[in-house]
C-alpha positions, 0 to 999 in steps of 0.5 A, a space after each residue: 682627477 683626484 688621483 692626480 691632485 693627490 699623486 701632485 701633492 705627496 710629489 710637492 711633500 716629498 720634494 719639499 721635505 728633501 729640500 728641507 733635509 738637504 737644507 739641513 745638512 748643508 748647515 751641519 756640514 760646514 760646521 767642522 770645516 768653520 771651526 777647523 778654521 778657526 783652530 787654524 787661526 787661532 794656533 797661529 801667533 800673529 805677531 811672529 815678526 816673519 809672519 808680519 813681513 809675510 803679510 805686509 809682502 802678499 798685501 804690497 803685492 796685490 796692491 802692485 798687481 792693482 796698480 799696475 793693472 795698465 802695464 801688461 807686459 809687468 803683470 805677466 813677469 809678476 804671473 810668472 813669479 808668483 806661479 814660481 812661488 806657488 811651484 817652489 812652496 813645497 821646497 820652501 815648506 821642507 826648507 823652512 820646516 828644518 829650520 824653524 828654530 832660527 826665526 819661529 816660536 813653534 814649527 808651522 810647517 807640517 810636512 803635508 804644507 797646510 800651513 804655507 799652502 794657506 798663508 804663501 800659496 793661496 794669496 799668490 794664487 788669488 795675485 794669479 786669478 786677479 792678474 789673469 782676469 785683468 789680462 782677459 779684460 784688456 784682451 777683450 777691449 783690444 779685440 773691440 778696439 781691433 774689430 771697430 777699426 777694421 770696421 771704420 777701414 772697410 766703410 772708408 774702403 766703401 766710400 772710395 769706390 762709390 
């Protein structure tokens, strides 16, 4: 019996003690990650007039795909359209990467797309999710609707022949 307590518990330091080291490499591990994106942030004037156009675009656009969560068949057009946008992101990044000088300070667009990834790509891909999540909610409340109707249907049907 004493085997076993002490088998248990080098078992519970052991468990624990890679509990711990994985705790702390978890910590450590996203360290250059955060601070990757805070040199991102920072190296980006904010004030450039085109990447406040770029900005106040993403924010009327989530705010039309929030007002518009009860018109369906729009929120599909306005799906497609930012999928378009997403698809089209890296022809636009080559086409915006030649011709920078017209409307930036500095080159942004890197010929990898981190930067219109992060700041075109990615907030009409999060338009997309909360589109798709809207449309599986209706979904679900119109096959509800569907289902009680059908119920309510066969109980008038049971009713007639008895």
């Amino acid at each position: 019996m004493e085997d076993l307590r002490s088998a248990l518990k080098e078992h519970a330091d052991l468990a624990a003690h890679l509990f711990e080291k994985f705790s702390n490499e978890l910590r450590t591990g996203f360290q250059p990650a955060y601070e990757n994106f805070i040199g991102f942030f920072h190296a980006i004037d904010w004030k450039e007039p085109w990447l406040v156009c770029l900005i106040a675009f993403h924010v009327t656009l989530m705010l039309v795909v929030i007002l518009s969560r009860r018109r369906i068949n729009f929120q599909l057009c306005l799906f497609f359209l930012a999928f378009s946008g997403v698809y089209l992101a890296e022809k636009i990044n080559s086409l915006l990467g030649k011709n920078w000088e017209k409307f930036a300070g500095q080159n942004y667009f890197d010929p990898n797309g981190l930067f219109i990834s992060v700041l075109w790509s990615g907030p009409l891909l999060i338009a997309t999710i909360i589109i798709l999540v809207n449309t599986l909610l209706t979904l679900c409340q119109l096959i509800v609707k569907w289902k009680r109707a059908e119920l309510r249907h066969r109980a008038r049907l049971s009713r007639k022949q008895d």
